[in-house]
C-alpha positions in Angstrom: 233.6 141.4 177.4 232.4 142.6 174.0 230.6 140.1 171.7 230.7 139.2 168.2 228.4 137.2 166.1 231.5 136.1 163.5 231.6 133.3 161.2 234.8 131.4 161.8 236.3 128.6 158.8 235.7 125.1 159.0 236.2 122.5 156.1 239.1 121.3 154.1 241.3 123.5 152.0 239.4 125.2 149.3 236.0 123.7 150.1 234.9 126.1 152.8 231.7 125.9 155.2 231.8 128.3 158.3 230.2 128.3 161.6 228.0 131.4 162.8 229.2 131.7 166.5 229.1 134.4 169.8 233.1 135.0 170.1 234.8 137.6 172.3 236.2 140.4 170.3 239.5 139.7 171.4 239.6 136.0 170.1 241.0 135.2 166.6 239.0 134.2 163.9 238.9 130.3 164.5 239.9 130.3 168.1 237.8 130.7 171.0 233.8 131.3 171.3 231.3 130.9 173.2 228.5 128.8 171.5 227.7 127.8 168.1 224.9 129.9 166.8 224.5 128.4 163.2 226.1 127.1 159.9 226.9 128.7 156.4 227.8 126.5 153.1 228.9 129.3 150.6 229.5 126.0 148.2 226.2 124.9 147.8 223.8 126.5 145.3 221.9 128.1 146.5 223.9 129.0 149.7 223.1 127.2 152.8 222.5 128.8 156.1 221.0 127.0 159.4 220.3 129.6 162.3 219.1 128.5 165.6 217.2 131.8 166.1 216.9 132.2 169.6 219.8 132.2 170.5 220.4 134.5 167.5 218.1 136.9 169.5 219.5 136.0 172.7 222.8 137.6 172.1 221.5 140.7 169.4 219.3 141.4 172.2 222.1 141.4 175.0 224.6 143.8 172.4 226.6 141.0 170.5 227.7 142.9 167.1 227.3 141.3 164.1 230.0 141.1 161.4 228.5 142.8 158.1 228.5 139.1 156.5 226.7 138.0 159.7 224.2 140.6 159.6 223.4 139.8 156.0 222.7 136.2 156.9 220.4 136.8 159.5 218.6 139.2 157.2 218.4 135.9 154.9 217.5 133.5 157.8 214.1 136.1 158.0 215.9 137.3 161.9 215.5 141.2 162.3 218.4 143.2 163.5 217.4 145.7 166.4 217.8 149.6 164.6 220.8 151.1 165.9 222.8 147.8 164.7 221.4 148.1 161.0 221.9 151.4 160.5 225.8 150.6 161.6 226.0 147.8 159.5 224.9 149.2 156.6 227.6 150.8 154.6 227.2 153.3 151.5 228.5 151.9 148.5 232.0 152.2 147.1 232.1 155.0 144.3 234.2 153.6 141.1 237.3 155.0 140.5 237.7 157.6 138.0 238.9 156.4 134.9 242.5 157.7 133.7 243.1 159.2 136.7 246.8 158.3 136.6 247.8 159.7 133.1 
């Protein structure tokens, strides 16, 4: 079974707050997990994120991959992704688009 550290979407319609949570791969977003790992609120300024780190390390260290918005909240929360996992989450940046490439 392949773990993900996800966020899935709790909270009334446009006020969002998500959980951070150890899912199966093959669950949808909000479905199934296996344990509540955390909390984000996007809404709050500045944004708010509560981490139980252990078990944060529990599952990094046992191969859970983190979603790229995950990853970046652990590297807020202070929590240290292993190498191999932050080289893959990493991503170069998007080059602009050329401007009048159409006419």
């Amino acid at each position: 079974m392949a773990v993900k550290l996800r966020l899935t979407r709790v909270g009334k319609t446009k006020q969002p707050q998500y959980r951070i949570v150890a899912a199966d791969s093959r669950s949808p977003r909000d479905g199934r997990f296996i344990e509540i790992i955390g909390q984000y609120d996007p809404r709050q300024e500045p944004s708010v994120v509560n981490l139980d780190a252990a078990k944060a390390a529990k599952y990094l260290s046992q191969g859970a991959q983190p979603t790229e918005r995950v990853a970046k909240l652990l590297e807020i929360a202070g929590i240290e992704l292993p190498a191999k996992m932050a080289a893959k989450v990493t991503r170069a940046p998007k080059t602009p688009a050329k401007a009048g490439a159409g006419s």
